[in-house]
PDB file of N, CA, C and O in Angstrom:
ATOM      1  N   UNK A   1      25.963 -12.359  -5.168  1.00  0.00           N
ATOM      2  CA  UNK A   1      25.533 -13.672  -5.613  1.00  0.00           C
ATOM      3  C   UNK A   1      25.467 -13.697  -7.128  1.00  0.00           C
ATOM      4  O   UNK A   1      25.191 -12.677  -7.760  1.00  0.00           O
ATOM      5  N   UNK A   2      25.741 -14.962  -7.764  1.00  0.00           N
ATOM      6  CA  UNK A   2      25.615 -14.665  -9.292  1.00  0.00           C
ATOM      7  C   UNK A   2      24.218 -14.534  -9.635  1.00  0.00           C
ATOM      8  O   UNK A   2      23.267 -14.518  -8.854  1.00  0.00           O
ATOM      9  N   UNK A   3      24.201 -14.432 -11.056  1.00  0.00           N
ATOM     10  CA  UNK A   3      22.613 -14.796 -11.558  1.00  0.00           C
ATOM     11  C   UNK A   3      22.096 -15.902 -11.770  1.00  0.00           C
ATOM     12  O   UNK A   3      22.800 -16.445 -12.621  1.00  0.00           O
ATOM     13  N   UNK A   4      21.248 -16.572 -11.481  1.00  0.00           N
ATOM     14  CA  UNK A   4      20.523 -17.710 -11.336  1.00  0.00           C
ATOM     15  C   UNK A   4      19.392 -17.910 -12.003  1.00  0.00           C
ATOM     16  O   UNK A   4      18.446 -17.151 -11.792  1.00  0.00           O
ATOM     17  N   UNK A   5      19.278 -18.997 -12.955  1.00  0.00           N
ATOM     18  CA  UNK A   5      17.491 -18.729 -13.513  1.00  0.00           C
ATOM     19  C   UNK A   5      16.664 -18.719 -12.346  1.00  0.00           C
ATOM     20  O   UNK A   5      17.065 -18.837 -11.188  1.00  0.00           O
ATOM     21  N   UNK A   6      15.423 -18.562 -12.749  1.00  0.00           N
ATOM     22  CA  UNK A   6      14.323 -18.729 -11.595  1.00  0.00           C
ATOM     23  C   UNK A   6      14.172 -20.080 -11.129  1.00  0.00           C
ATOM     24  O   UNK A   6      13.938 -20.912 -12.006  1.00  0.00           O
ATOM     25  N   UNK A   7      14.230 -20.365 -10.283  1.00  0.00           N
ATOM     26  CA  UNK A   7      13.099 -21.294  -9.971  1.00  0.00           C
ATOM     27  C   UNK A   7      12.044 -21.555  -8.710  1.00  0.00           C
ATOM     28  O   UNK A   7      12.400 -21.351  -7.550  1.00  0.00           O
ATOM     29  N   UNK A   8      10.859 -21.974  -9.015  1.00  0.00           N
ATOM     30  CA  UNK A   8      10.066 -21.822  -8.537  1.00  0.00           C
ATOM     31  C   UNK A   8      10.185 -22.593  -7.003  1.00  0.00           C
ATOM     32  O   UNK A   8      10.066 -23.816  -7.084  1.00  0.00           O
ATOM     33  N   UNK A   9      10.350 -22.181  -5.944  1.00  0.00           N
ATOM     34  CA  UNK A   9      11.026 -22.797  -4.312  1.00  0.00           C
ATOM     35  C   UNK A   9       9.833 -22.707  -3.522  1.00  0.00           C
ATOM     36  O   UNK A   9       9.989 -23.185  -2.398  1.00  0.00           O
ATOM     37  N   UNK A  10       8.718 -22.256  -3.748  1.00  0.00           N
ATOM     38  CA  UNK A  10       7.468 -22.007  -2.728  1.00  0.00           C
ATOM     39  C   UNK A  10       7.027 -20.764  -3.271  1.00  0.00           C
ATOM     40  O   UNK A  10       7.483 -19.949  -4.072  1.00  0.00           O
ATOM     41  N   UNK A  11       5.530 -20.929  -2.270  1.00  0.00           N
ATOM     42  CA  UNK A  11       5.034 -19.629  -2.740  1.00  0.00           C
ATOM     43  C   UNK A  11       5.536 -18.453  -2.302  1.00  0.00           C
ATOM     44  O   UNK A  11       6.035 -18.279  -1.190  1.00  0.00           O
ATOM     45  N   UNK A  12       5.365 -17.313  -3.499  1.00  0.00           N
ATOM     46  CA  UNK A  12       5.925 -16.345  -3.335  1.00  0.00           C
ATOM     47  C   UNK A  12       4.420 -15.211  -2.545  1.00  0.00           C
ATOM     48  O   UNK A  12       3.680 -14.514  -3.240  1.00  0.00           O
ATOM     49  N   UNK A  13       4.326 -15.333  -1.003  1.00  0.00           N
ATOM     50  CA  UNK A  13       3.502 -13.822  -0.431  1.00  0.00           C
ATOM     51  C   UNK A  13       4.142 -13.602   0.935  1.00  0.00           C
ATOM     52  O   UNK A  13       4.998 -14.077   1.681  1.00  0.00           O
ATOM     53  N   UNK A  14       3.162 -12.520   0.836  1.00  0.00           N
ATOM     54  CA  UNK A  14       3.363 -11.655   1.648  1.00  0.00           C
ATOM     55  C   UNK A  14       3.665 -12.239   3.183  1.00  0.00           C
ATOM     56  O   UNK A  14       2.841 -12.907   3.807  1.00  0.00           O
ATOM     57  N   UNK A  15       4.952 -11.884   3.673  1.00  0.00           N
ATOM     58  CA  UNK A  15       6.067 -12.599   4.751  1.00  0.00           C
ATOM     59  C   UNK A  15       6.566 -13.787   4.144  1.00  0.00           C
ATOM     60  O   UNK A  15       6.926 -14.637   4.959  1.00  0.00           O
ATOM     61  N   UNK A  16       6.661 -14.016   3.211  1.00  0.00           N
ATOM     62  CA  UNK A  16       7.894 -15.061   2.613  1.00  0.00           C
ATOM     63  C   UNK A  16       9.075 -14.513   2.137  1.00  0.00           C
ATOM     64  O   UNK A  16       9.139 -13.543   1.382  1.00  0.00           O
ATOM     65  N   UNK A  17      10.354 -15.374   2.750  1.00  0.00           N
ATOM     66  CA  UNK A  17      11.404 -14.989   2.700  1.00  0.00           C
ATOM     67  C   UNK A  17      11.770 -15.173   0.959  1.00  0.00           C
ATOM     68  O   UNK A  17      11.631 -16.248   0.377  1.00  0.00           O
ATOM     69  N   UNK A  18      12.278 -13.848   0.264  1.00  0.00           N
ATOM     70  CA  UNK A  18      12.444 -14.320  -1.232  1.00  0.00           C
ATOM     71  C   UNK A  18      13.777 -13.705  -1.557  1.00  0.00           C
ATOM     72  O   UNK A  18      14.582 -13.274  -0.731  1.00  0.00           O
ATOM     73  N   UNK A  19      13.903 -13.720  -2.813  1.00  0.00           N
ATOM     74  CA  UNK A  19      16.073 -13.164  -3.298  1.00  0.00           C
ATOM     75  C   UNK A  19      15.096 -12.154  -4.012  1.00  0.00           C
ATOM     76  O   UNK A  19      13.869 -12.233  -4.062  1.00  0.00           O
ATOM     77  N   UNK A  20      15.761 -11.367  -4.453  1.00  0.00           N
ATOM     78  CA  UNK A  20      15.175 -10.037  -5.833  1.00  0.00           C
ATOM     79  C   UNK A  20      16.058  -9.418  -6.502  1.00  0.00           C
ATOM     80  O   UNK A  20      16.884  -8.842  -5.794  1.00  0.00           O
ATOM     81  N   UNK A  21      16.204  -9.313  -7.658  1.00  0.00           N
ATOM     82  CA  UNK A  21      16.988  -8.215  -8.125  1.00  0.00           C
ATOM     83  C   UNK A  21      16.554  -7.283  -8.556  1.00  0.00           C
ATOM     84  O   UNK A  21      15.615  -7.009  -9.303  1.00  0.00           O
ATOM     85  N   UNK A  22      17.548  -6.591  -7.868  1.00  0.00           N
ATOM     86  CA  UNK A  22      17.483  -4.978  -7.011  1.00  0.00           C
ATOM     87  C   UNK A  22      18.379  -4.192  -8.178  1.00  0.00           C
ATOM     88  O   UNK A  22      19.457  -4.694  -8.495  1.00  0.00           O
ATOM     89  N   UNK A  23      18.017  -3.185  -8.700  1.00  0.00           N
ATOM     90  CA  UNK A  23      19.003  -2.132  -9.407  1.00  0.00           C
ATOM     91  C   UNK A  23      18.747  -2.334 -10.993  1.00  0.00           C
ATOM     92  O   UNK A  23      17.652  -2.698 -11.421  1.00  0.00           O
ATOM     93  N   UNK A  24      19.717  -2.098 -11.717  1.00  0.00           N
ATOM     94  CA  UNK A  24      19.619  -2.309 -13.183  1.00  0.00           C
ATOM     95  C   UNK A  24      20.723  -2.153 -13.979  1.00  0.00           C
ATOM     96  O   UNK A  24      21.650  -1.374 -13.758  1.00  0.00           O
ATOM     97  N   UNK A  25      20.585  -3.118 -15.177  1.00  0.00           N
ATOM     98  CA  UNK A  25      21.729  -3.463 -15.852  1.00  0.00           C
ATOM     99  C   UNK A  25      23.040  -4.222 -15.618  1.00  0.00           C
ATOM    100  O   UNK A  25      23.060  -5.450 -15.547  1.00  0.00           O
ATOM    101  N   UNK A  26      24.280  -3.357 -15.485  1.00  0.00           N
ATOM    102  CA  UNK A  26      25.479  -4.023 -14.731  1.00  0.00           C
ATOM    103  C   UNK A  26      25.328  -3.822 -13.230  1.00  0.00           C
ATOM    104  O   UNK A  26      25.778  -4.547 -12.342  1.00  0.00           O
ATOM    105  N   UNK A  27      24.523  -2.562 -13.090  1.00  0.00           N
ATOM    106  CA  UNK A  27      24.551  -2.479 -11.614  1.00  0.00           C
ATOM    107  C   UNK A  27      23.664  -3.043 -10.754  1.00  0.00           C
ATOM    108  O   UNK A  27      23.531  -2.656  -9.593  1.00  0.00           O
ATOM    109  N   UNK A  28      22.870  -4.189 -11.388  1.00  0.00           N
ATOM    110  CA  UNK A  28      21.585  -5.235 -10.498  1.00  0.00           C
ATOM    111  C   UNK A  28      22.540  -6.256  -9.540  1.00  0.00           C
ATOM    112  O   UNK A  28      23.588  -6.791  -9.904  1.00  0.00           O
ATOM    113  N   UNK A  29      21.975  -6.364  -8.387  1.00  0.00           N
ATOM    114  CA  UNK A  29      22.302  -7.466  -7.798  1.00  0.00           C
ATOM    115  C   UNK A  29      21.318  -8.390  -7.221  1.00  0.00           C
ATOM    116  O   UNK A  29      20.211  -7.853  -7.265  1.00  0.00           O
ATOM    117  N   UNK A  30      21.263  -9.713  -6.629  1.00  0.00           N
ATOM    118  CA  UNK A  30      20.425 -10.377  -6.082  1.00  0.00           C
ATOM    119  C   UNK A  30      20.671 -10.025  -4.457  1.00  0.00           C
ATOM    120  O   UNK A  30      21.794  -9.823  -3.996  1.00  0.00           O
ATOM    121  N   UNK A  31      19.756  -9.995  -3.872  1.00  0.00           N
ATOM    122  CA  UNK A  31      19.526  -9.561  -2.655  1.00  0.00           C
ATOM    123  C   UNK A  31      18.456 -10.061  -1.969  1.00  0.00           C
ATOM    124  O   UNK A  31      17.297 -10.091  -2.382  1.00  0.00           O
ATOM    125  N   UNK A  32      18.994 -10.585  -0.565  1.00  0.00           N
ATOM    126  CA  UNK A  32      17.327 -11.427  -0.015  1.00  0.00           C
ATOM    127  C   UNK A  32      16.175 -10.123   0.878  1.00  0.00           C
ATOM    128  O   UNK A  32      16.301  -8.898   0.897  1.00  0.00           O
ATOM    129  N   UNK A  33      15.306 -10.836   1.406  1.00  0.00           N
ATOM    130  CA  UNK A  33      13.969  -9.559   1.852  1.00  0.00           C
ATOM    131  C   UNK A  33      13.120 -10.640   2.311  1.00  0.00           C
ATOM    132  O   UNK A  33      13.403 -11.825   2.134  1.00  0.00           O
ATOM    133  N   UNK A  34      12.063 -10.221   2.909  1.00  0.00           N
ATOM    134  CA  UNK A  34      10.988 -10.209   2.917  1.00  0.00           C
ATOM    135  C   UNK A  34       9.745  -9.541   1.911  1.00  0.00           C
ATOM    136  O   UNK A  34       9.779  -8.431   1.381  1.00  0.00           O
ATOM    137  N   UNK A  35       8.531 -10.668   1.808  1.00  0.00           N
ATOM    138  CA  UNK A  35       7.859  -9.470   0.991  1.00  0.00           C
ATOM    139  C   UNK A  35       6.579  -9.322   2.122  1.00  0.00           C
ATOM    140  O   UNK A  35       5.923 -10.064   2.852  1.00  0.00           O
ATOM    141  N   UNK A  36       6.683  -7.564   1.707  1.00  0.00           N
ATOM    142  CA  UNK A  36       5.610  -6.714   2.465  1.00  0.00           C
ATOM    143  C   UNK A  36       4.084  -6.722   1.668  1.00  0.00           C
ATOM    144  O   UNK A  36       3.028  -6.598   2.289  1.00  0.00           O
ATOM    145  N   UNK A  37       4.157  -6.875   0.308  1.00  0.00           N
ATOM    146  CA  UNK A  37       2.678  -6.940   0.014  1.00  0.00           C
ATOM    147  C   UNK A  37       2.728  -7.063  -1.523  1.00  0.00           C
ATOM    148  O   UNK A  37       3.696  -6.630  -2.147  1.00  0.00           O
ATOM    149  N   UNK A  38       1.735  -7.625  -2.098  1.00  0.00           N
ATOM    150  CA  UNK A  38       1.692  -8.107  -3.261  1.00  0.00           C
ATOM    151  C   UNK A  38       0.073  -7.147  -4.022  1.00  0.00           C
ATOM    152  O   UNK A  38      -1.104  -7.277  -3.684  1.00  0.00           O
ATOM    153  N   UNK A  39       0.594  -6.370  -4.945  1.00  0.00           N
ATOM    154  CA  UNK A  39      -0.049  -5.609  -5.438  1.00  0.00           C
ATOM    155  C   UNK A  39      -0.385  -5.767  -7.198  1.00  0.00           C
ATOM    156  O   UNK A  39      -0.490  -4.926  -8.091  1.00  0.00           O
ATOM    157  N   UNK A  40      -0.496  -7.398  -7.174  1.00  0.00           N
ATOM    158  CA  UNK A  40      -1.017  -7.784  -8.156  1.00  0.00           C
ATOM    159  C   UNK A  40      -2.746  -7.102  -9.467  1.00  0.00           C
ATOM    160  O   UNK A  40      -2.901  -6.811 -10.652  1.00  0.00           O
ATOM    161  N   UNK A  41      -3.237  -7.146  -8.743  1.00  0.00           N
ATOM    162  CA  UNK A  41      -4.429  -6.223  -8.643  1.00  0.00           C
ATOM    163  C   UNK A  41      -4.118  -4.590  -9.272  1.00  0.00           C
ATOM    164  O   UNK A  41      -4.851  -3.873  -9.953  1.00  0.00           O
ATOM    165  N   UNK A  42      -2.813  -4.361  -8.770  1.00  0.00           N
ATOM    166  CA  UNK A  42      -2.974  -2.393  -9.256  1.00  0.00           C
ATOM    167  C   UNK A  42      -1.489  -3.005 -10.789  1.00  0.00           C
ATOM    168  O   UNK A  42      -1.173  -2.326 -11.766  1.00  0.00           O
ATOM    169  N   UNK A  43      -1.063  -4.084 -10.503  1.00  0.00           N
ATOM    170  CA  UNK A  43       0.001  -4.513 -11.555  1.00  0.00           C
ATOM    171  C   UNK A  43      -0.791  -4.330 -13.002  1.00  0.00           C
ATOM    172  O   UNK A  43      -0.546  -3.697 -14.028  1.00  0.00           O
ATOM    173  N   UNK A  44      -2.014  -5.329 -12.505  1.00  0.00           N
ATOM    174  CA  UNK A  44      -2.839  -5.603 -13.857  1.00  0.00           C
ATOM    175  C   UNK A  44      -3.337  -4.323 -14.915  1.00  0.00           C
ATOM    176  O   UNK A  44      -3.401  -4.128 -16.129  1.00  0.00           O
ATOM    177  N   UNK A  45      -3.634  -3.609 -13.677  1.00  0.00           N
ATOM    178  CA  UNK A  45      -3.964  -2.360 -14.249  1.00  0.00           C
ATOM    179  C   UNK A  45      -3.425  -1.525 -14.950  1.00  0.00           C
ATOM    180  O   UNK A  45      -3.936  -0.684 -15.690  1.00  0.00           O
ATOM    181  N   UNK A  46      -2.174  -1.784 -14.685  1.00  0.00           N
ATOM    182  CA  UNK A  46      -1.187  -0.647 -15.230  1.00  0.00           C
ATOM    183  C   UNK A  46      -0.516   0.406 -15.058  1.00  0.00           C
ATOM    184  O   UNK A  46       0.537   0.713 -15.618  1.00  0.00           O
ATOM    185  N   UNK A  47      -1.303   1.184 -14.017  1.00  0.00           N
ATOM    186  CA  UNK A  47      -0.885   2.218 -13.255  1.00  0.00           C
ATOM    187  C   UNK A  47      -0.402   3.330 -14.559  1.00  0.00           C
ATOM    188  O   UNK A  47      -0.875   3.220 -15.690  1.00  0.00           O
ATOM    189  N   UNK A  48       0.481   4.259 -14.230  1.00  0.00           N
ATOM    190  CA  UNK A  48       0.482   4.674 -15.646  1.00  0.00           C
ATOM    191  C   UNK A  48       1.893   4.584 -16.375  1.00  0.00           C
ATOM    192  O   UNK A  48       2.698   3.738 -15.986  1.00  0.00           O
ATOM    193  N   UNK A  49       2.248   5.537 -17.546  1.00  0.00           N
ATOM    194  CA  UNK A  49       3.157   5.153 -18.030  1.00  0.00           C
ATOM    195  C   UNK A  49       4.765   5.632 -17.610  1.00  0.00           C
ATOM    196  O   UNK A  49       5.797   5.123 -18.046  1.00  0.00           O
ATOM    197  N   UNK A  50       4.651   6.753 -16.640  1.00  0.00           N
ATOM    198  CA  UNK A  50       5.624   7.315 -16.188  1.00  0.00           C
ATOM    199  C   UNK A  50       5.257   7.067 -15.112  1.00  0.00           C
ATOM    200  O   UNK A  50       5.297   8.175 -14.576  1.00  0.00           O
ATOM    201  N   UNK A  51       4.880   6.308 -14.310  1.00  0.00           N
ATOM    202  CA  UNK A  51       4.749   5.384 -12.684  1.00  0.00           C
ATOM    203  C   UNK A  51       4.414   4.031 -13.211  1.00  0.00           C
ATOM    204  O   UNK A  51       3.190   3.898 -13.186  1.00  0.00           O
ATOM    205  N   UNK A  52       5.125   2.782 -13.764  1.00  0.00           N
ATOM    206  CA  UNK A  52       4.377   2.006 -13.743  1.00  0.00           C
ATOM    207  C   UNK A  52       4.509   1.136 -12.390  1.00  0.00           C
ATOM    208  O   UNK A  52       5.479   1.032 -11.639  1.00  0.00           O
ATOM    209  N   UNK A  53       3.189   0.523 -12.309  1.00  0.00           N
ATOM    210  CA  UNK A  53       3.362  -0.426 -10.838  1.00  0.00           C
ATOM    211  C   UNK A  53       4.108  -2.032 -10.824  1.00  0.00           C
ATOM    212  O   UNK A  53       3.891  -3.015 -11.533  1.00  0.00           O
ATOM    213  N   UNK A  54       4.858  -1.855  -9.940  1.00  0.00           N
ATOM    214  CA  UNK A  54       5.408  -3.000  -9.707  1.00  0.00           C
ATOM    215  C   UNK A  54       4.507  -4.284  -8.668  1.00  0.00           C
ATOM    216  O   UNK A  54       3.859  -4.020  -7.655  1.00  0.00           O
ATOM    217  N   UNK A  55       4.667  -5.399  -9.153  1.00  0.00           N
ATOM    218  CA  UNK A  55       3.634  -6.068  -8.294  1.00  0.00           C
ATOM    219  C   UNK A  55       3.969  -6.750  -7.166  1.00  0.00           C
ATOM    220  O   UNK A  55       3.149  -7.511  -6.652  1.00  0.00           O
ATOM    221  N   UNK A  56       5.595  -6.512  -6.475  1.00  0.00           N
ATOM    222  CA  UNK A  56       5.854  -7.391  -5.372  1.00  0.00           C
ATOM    223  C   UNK A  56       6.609  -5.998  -4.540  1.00  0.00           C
ATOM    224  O   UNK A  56       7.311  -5.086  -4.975  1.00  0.00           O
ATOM    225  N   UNK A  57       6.220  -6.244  -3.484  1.00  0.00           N
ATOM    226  CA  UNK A  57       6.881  -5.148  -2.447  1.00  0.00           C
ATOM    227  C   UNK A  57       7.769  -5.827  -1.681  1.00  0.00           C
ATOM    228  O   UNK A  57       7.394  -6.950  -1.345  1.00  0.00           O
ATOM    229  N   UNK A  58       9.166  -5.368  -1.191  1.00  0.00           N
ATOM    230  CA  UNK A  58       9.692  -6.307  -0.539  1.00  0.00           C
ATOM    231  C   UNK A  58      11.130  -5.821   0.506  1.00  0.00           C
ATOM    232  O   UNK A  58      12.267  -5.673   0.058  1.00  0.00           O
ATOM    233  N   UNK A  59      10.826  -5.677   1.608  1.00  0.00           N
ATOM    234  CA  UNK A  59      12.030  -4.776   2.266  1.00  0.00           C
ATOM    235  C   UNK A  59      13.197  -5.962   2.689  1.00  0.00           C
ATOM    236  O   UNK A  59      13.070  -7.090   3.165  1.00  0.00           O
ATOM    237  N   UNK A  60      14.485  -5.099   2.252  1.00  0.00           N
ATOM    238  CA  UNK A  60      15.492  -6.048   2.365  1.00  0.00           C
ATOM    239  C   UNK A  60      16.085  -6.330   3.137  1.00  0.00           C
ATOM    240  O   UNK A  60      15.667  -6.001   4.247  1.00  0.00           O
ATOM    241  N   UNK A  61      17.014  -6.872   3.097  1.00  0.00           N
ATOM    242  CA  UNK A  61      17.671  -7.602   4.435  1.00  0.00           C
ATOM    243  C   UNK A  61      18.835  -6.061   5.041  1.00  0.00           C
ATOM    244  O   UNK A  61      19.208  -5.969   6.210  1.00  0.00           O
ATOM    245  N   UNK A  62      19.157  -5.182   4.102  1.00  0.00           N
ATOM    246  CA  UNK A  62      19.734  -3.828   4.449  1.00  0.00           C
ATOM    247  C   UNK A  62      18.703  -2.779   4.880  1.00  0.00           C
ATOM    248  O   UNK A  62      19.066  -1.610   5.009  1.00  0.00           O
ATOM    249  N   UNK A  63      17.065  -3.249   5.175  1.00  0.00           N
ATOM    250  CA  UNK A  63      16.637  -2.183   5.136  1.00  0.00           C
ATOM    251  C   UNK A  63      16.078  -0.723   3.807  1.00  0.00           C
ATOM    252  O   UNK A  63      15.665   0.433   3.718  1.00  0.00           O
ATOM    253  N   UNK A  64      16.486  -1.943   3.032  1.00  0.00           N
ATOM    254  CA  UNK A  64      15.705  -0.774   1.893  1.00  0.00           C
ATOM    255  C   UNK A  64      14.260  -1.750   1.100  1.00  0.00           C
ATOM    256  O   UNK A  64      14.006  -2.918   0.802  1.00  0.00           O
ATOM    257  N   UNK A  65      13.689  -0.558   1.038  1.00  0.00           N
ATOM    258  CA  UNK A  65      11.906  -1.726   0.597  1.00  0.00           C
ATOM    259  C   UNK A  65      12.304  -1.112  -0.989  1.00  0.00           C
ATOM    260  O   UNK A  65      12.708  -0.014  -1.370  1.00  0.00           O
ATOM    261  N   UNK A  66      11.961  -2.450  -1.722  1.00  0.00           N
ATOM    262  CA  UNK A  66      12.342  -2.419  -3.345  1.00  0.00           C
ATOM    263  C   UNK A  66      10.907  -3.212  -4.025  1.00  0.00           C
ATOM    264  O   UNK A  66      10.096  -4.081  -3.706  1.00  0.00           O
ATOM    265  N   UNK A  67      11.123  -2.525  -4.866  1.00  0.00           N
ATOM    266  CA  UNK A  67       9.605  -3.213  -6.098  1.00  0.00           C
ATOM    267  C   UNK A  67      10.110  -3.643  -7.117  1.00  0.00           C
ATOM    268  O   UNK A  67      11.043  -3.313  -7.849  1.00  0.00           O
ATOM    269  N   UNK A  68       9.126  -4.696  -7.065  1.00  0.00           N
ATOM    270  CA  UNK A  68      10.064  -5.958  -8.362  1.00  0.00           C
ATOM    271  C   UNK A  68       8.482  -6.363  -9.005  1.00  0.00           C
ATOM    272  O   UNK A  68       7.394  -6.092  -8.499  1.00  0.00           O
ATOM    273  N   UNK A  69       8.754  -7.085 -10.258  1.00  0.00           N
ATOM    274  CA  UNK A  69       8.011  -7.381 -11.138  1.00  0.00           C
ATOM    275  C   UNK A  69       8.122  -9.171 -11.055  1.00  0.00           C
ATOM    276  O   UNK A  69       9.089  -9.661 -10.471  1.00  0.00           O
ATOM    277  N   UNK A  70       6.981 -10.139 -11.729  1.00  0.00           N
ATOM    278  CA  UNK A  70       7.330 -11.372 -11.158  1.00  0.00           C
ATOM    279  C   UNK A  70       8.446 -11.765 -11.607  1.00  0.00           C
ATOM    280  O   UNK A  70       8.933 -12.472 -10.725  1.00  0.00           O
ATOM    281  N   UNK A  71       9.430 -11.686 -12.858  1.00  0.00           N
ATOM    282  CA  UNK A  71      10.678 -12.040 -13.218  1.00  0.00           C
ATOM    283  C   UNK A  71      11.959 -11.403 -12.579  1.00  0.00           C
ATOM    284  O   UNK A  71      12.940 -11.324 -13.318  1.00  0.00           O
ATOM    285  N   UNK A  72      12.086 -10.875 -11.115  1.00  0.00           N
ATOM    286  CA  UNK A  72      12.509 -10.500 -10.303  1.00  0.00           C
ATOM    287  C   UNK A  72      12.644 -11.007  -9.056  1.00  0.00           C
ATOM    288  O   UNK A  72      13.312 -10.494  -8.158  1.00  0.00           O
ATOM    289  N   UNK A  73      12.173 -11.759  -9.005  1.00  0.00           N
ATOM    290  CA  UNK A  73      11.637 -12.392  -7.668  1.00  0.00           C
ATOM    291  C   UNK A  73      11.528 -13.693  -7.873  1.00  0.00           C
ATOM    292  O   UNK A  73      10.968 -14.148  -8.871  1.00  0.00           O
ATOM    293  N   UNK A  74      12.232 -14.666  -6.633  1.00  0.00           N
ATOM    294  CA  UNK A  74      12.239 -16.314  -6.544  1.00  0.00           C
ATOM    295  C   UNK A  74      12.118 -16.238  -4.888  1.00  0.00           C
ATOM    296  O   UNK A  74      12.510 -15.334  -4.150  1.00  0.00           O
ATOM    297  N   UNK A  75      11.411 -17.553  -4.523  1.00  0.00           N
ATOM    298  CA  UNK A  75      11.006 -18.037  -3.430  1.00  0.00           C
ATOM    299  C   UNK A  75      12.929 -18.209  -2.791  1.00  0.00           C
ATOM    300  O   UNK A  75      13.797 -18.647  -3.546  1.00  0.00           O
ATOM    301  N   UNK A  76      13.183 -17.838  -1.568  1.00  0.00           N
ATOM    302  CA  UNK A  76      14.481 -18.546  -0.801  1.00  0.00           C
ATOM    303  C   UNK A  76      14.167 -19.792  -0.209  1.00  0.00           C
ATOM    304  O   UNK A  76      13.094 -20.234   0.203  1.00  0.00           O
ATOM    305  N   UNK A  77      15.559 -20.384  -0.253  1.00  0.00           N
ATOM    306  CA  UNK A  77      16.060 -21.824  -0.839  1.00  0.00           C
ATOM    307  C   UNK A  77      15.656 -22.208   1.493  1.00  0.00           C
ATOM    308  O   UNK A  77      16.035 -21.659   2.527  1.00  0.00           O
ATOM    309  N   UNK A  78      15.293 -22.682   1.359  1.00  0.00           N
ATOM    310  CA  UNK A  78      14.724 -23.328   3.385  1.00  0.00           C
ATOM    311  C   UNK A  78      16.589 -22.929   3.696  1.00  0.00           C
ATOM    312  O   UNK A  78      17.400 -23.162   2.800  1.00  0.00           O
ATOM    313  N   UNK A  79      16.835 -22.601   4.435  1.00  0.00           N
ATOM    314  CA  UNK A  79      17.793 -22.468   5.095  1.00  0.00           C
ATOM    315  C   UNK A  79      18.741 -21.211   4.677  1.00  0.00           C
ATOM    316  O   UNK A  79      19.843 -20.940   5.153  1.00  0.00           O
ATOM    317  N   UNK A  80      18.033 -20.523   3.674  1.00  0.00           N
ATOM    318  CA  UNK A  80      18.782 -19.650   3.189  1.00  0.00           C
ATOM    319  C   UNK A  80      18.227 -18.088   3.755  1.00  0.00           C
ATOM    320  O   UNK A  80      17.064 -17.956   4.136  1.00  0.00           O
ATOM    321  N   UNK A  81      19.255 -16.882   3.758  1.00  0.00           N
ATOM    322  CA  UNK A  81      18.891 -15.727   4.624  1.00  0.00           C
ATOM    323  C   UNK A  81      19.222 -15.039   3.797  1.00  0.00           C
ATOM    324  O   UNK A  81      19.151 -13.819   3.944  1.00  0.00           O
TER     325      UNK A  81
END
């Protein structure tokens, strides 16, 4: 899928269907999921500097669970998988 700005489609928790990009740099793609849990709370904190915490948990539609930050993550479009 290309890149898309954000936009805001519904709320983004835990069991909402969302897109994420997954990977980094040239090699990121958008990819849809579910999200498993929102760890806003340990985000704030900081966690440390060689683990930092990501605040959206979210297993994908291949089966792999990925952590994204909120500029990673958009609500999916009603009809979209």
């Amino acid at each position: 899928m290309p890149d898309a700005p954000k936009k805001n489609r519904g709320p983004i928790v835990p069991g909402a269907r969302v897109r994420v990009r997954a990977g980094s740099g040239a090699r990121s793609a958008w990819v849809s999921g579910v999200v498993v849990d929102d760890y806003a709370a340990e985000a704030t904190a900081g966690g440390h500097e060689w683990a930092p915490v990501r605040r959206w948990a979210v297993a994908t539609d291949d089966g792999t669970l990925v952590f994204v930050d909120d500029g990673d993550i958009e609500a999916a479009q009603s009809g979209e998988s």
